[in-house]
C-alpha positions in Angstrom: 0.0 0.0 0.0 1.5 3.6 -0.8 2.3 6.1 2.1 -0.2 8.9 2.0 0.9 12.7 1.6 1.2 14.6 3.8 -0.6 17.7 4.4 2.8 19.9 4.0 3.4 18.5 0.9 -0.1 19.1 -0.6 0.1 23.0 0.6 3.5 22.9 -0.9 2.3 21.5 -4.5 -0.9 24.4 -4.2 1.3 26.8 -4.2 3.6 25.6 -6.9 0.3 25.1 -9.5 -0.4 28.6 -8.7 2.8 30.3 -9.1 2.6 27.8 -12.8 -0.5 29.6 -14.0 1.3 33.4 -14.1 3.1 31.7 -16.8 2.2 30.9 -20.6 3.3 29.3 -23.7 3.6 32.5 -26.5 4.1 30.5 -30.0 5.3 33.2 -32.8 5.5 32.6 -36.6 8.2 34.1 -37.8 9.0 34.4 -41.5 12.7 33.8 -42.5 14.0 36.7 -44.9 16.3 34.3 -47.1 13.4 31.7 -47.6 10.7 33.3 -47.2 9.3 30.3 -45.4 8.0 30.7 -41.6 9.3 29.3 -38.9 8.0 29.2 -35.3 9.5 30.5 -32.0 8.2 28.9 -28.8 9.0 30.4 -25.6 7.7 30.3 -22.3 6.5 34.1 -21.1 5.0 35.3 -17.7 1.7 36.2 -18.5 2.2 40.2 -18.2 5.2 40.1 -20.5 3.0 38.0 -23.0 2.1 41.9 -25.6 6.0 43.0 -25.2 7.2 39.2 -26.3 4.9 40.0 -29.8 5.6 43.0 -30.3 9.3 42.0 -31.2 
């Protein structure tokens, strides 16, 4: 039988999931000037930087 949590633990992984959802996953296409052809730039962005990742 598996040990149960315990209740630190559990307080510890609530706050962890909410410190993960200020955080999002910005996927830009990007088109390549020699090729023409678009490529795509994945990065991982805190939810208030999310316009100023875009805009670049």
């Amino acid at each position: 039988m598996a040990k149960a949590a315990s209740k630190n633990a559990k307080i510890k992984d609530a706050k962890a999931s909410a410190e993960a959802k200020n955080w999002t996953k910005v996927v830009k296409a990007v088109r390549s000037p020699k090729t023409g052809a678009y490529t795509f730039k994945e990065t991982i962005v805190h939810k208030d930087k999310v316009k100023e990742f875009l805009a670049q």
